[in-house]
Each structure stands twice: as C-alpha cells, then as structure tokens.
N, C-alpha and C positions, 0 to 999 in steps of 0.2 A: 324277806330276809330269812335266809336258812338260823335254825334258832343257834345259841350260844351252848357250845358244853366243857364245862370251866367247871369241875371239881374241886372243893377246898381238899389240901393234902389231908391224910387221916392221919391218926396218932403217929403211925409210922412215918408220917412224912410221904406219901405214896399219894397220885392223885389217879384214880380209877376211873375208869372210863367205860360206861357199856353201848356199845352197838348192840342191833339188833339186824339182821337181813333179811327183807319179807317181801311180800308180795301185797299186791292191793290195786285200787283203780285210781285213778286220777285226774279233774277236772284239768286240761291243759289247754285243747280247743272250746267256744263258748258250743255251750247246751252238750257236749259229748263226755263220755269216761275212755280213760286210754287204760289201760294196762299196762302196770308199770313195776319196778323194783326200789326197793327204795334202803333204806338207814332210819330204824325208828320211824317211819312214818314212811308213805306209797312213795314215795322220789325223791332222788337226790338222798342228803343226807344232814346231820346239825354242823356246824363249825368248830371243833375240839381246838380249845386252847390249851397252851402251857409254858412253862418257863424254863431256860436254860438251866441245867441243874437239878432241875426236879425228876423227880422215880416218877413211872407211869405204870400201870397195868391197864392194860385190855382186857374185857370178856367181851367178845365177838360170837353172838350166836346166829345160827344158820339156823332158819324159818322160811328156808327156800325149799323147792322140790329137787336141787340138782348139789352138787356138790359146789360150794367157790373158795376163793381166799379175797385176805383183803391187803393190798400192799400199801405201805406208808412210803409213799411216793416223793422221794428229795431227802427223807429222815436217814443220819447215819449212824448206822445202828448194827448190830448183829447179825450173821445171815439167817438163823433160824427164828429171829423174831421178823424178818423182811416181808413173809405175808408172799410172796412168789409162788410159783407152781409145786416147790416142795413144801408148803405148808396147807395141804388141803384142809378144809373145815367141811366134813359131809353134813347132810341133812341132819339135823336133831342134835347139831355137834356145839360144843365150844371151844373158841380156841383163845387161849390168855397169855399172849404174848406181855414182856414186861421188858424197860430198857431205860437207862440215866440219859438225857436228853442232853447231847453236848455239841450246839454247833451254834453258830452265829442266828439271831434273831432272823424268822425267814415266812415266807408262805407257802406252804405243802401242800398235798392233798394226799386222799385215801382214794384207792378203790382194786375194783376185784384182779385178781392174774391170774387164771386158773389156763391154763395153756390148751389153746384150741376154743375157746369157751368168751374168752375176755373180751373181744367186739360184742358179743352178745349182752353179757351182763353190763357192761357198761352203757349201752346203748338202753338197756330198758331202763337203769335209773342210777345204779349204784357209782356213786361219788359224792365226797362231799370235801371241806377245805382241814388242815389243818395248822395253825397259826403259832408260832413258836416266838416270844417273847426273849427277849433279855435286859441287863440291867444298862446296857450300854444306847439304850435308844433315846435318839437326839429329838427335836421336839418337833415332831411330826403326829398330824392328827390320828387318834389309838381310840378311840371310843368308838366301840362297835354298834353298827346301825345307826349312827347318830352322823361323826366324820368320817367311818371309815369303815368301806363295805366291799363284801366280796362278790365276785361276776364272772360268776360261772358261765362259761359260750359254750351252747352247744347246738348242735342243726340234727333236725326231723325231718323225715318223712310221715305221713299219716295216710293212711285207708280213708274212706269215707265213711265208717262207723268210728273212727277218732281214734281205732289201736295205730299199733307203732307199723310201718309199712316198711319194706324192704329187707333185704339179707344181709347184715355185714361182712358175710363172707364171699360175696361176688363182686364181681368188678374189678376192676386195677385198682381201684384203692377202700373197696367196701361202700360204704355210704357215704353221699354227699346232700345230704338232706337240704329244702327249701323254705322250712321255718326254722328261723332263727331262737331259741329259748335264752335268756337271761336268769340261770339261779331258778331253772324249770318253768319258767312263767315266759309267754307270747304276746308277743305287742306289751311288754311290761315301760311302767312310768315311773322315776323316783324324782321326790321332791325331798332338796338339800336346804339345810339351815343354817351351813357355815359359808364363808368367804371361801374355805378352799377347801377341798373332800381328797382325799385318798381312797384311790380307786386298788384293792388287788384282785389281778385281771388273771383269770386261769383259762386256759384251754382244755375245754374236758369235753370234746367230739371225739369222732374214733377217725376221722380223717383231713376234716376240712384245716384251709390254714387259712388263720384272720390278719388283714392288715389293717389297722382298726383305726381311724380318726374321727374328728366329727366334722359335720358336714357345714359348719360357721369357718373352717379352717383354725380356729386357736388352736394356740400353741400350748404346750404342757411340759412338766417335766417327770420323766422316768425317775422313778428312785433306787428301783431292787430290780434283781433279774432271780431266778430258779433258786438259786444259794442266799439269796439276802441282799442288804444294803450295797448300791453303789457307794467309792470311793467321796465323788460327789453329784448331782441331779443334773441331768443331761435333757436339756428343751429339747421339744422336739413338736413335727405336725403330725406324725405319724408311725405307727411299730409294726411290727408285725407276731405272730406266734404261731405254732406249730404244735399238733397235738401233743399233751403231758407239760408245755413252757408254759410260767408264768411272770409274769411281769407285775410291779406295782407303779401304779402313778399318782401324781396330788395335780388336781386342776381347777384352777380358780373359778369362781363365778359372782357376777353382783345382783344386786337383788333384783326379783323379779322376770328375769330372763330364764329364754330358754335353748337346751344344748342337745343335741343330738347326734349320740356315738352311733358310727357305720363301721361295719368293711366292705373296704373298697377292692374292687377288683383291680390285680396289680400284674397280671397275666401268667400267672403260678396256676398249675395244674391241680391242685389240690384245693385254689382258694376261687374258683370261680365266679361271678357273679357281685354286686353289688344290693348290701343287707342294711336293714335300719336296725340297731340293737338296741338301744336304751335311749328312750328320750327322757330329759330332766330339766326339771323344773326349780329353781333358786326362788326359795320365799320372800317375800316382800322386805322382809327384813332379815338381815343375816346375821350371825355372829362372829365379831371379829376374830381371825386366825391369821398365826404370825407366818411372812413367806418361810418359804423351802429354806435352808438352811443350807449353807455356801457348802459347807462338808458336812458328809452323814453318819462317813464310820471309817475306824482303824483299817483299812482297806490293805491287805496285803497280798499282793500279786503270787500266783503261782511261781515259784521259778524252778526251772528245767535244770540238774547238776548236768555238767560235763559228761558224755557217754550215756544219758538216762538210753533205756531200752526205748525203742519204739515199735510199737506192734499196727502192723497194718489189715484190716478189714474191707474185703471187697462186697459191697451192694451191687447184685445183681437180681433181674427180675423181683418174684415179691415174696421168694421162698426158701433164701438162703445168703451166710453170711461166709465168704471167704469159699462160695463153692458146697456147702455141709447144711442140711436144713439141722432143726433142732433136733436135741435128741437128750432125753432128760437123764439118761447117764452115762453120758460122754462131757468131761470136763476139759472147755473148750482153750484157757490160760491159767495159768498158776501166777500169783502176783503177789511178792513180798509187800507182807504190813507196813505200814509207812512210805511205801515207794512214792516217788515221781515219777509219770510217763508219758511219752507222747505217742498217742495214737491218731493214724491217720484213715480217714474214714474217706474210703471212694465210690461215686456212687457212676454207675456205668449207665442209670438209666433214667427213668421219671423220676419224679418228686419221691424223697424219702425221710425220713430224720432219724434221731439216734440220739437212746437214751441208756446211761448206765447205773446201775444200783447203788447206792452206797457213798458215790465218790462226788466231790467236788471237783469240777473242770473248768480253765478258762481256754476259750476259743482264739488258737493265734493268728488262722489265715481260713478264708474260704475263698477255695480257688485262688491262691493266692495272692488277696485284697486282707486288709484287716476287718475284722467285722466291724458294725453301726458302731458308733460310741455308745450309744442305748443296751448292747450288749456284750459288754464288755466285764462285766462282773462274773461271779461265781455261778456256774452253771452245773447242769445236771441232763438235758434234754435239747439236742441243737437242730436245726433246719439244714439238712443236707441237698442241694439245688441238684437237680438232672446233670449226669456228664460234669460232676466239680470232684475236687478235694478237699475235705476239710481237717485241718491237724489242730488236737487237742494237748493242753497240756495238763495229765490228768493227778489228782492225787488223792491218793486211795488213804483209808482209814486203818485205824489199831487193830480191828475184831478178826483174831486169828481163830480160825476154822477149817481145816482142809476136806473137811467131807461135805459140808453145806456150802453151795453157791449159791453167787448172785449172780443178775443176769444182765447182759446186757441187748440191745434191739432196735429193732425200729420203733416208732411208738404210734404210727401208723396202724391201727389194730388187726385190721385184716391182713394186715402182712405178718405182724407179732404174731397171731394165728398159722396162718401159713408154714411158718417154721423160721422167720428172720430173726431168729433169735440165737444168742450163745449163750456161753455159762463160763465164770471163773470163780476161785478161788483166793482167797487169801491167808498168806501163811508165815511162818516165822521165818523169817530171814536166812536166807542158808539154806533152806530146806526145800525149795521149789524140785530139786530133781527127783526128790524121797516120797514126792506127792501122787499118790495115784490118779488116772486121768478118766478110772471109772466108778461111778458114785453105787454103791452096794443098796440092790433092792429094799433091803430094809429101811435105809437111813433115809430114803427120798419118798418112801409111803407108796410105793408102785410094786 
C-alpha cells in the first residue's frame, strides 16, 4: 500500500504537504534492482489526502537530474497552481503551489507534465493518488488500507538486468508493456477483512487500456467515475479505462475465498492481450459491512443552455490537434469563466483519448450511442475509439487568468509528447476577444 499523507491543518488552518522527486533502485522483479523515479521514496509515490474546504500548500522539490513538474490531475484549481508544462521545477528547485480545495469528494492523482519529457518520467515511477474527501459522504467503506484501497495499473517492459526496457517515445502509441504492476508491485496478492472492499482503480500507464473484470465473472458495482460519486451504483461484470480515467468500485466477498482481477482482451488497440492483476484473498472471517447504498450523492447533471458554443477538435495521427502540433505560446481557445460547452472530439484514426485541465465533463454521445451507464458521471479524461465522435458537455471553472493556460490532449503519453496537445484559457466574461492568443516568454518560463 502506497503510505498515507494526511497532514493535520496548522494554526493557520493550511494542511502542507511535502513531495520530494528523486531517483533511486527498486526491487520490482525477484533477485533484480530496476531504476526507478519515485515521490519520497524510489516508485510511485504516498497517497495525499484532504478535505473539501481545506487550504493546501505544496513544497515539491526536485532531486532529479532533469527538469519536471507535477500536475494535480482531475483538481480544480488555478492555472498557475496546475503543475503543466508552464510550471517548470529545475533541478535543486522548489515549487509551493497552494489552492482552497472546492469540488465534490473524488480520486485524483499527481504526476509529472513537463512537455516532451512526460512518457518518460512517468514511466520511470512518478505518480501517486490523491484522495479528496467531503462532508457529504454516504456510508461507503473510507478506511484506508483496511476497506478501501488504491490500484494503481500500470505495465512494464524490463531488460534482463531488471531496468525499465523500451522507448516511450516510439511506436504508434509508446509502450505497451508485458508485466502487469499493481501500486508498483508484480504478481502482487491482497488479503481483505471486510465483506465488501472499495476498490479506487486508476490508470496510470502511459498507453495501455484496461477492461478489467475478474475471472469467477461476479458482478460488482461502479460507484465514482474521474469527478466523483455516481448519482447512484451501477452493477456491472466489467469496465474499462484509458490512460489518466479512474474509476472507484465496492465488491463483495465471503470468507475465505478467492477473487481474481484481470484485463481482458476486448479487441482495442491499445488494450491488447489478456493480464492477471490482483489476486485476493477474504479472511476466514470477515467484518460485517452494510451493502452499496441505493443513492450516493446530490448528482447534478451538466446541462447545456440554449446556443452554448461548441468547439470542435480534430485527432489526427499522434501529433496534432485540429491540424497545429503544440506550441507552448500559442493560445489555442479563450473560454469565459463559468461557461458551459460542448465539445466535440473526432478522432480520424487508431485508439486515442482526451483529457482537459481544470473542467468537469459529462460524456453525451460516442459515436453517437450514449455511453456505459458506468460512465456516466463527472469526468475529466474519456476514451476516444478509432474513426468515432465523441461530444462532451463541458464546464469550466471560476479561476480567471488570461496569461496562464491549461491544457488540454491526449493522455495517451507518447502522443501528449509528440505535440497532441492545446492550450486555453480562462477569462472574465466579455473579454475573450481582448485576450491575446500569444503567451509572453516571461510568463511561461521559456
């Protein structure tokens, strides 16, 4: 289990948080050291909790030999606290980003965005989760490590001296590794002590896509999607996710049995092959826990006004958005604060997905089907299939800025890399045509 970091508030009321970014070895294969990156420790990284409402500060320091950032991935928050490629942290540097935590109880994660760079560092370790609490949570299991754990998927390749093997910058989609890691660990085993466990399931590869069941075929139910709580818990035999999506589920067990999570090969280009991830074990005896809970949360649907603008984004190949690779200052939309929008996301080619900074989205049509009922909540991160359309109904946040963007992309890394990435901004209302659409050397640290 990645360890807990859950600061008490200080006098101020502020709960601080230190990262650390460094380098080191790591047992991952038996009898071998891998070379790895890590958060406080060679891999991966701890679990930063907190609560709605609460101050946070970061000191994030860089004990690496290259330059990174660290994005707080799903957080809606400020663009200059976002951690993206305009927030570099060099070598020997700190960077102390700070922000009032205001969105519905959810499961995040951190990790690097340094543009051009990002398949790399995240492939050698850095990520870890973070878990965002509120007062409004119904009675679903919250004790960490006990009922409720996080599962980190990611896939390796390995040399046979045990370093990390491959380029993620070649190929059609970077790496597609052959070992499966659970939360860093290979052939990893967990043994449960409740009747029912909450599982939240992150996707933190830089390509592959999981469609994840277990191999008895029970059934389970979805509770949360990338933004938080479903309206109410949707059974299901199986999901799927795409690099940057997370999901949370609660799945039952009785004593003494055993369960075993796969993904299954479901003939997606990105998700090839059939993997064993987590086999678990239910103790002899359990502790009683009460079912899923008919409704979860105040669920309130995006809705689209009359006339919302819709902005369209063409995916083609693995190195441009609408025709334009990236370009870190050319600002690529201006979008008034508070808007509603639908954007429609086409993708002309192989497997892609798409993810944007800052906003909460719910997905209305892929290829014009509704999506899973499983995902149908607040997102952040969606699966864009070969040759489809997918229209989003987006809503953007308060944090006016017109000099610092956020971004939006593929989350596919070696394509984020490649250049499938844009940039907008967010601004005060009325003002989109007053906004310049080129970001001033200074302000972007280039």
């Amino acid at each position: 289990m990645p360890p807990l970091l859950q600061p008490k508030p200080d006098k101020d009321g502020v709960r601080r948080f230190e990262l650390t970014m460094q380098a080191g070895q790591t047992r991952i294969l038996p009898g071998k050291q891998t070379p790895t990156w890590g958060f406080n420790g060679t891999f991966l990284g701890p679990t930063l909790r907190a609560k709605r409402g609460d101050r946070v500060r970061m000191a994030v320091r860089n004990r690496l030999p290259e330059t990174s950032t660290v994005h707080w991935h799903g957080m809606r928050l400020p663009a200059i606290m976002d951690g993206g490629p305009h927030q570099p942290i060099e070598p020997g540097a700190v960077w102390t980003p700070h922000w009032t935590i205001d969105q519905p109880a959810t499961t995040s994660w951190y990790h690097p965005h340094p543009h051009g760079s990002t398949a790399k560092h995240v492939y050698r370790g850095l990520a870890g989760m973070f878990l965002i609490d509120d007062d409004h949570d119904v009675d679903l299991p919250s004790d960490y490590g006990v009922d409720d754990f996080p599962i980190i998927l990611q896939d390796k390749r390995f040399a046979a001296d045990g370093s990390l093997d491959g380029d993620p910058l070649k190929g059609t989609f970077g790496i597609l590794g052959d070992h499966m890691l659970v939360n860093g660990t290979f052939g990893p085993r967990l043994e449960v002590t409740t009747e029912r466990v909450r599982f939240r399931v992150l996707n933190g590869s830089n390509a592959r896509m999981y469609n994840l069941a277990f191999a008895d075929k029970r059934r389970f139910h979805v509770i949360a999607n990338d933004g938080g709580l479903l309206g109410a818990p949707v059974e299901v035999e199986e999901f799927s996710l795409t690099p940057g999506e997370r999901a949370e589920i609660v799945v039952s067990f009785a004593p003494g049995e055993q369960a075993l999570l796969q993904t299954v090969d479901n003939g997606v280009d990105i998700g090839e092959g059939d993997f064993d991830l987590l086999r678990i074990v239910a103790a002899a005896q359990l502790r009683p826990a009460p079912a899923v809970p008919a409704r979860l949360a105040s669920f309130v649907p995006i809705t689209v006004p009359p006339g919302a603008k819709v902005r369209r984004f063409r995916l083609t190949g693995h190195d441009a958005i609408n025709g334009k690779p990236m370009d870190m200052k050319r600002i690529d939309e201006v979008v008034p604060a508070g808007a509603v929008e639908i954007w429609e996301v086409e993708n002309n080619v192989y497997s892609h997905n798409f993810h944007i900074h800052e906003v909460a989205f719910q997905v209305l049509e892929m290829d014009g089907s509704a999506p899973p009922a499983y995902a149908t909540g607040y997102k952040d991160t969606v699966y864009v299939p070969g040759k489809s359309v997918v229209r989003l109904a987006v809503q953007f946040g308060p944090h006016v800025d017109p000099r610092t963007p956020y971004m939006y992309h593929c989350h596919l890394l070696r394509h984020e890399d490649s250049g499938m990435m844009g940039q907008f901004v967010i601004v005060k209302p009325g003002t989109e045509e007053q906004v310049s659409r080129v970001i001033t050397s200074s302000h972007s640290g280039h």
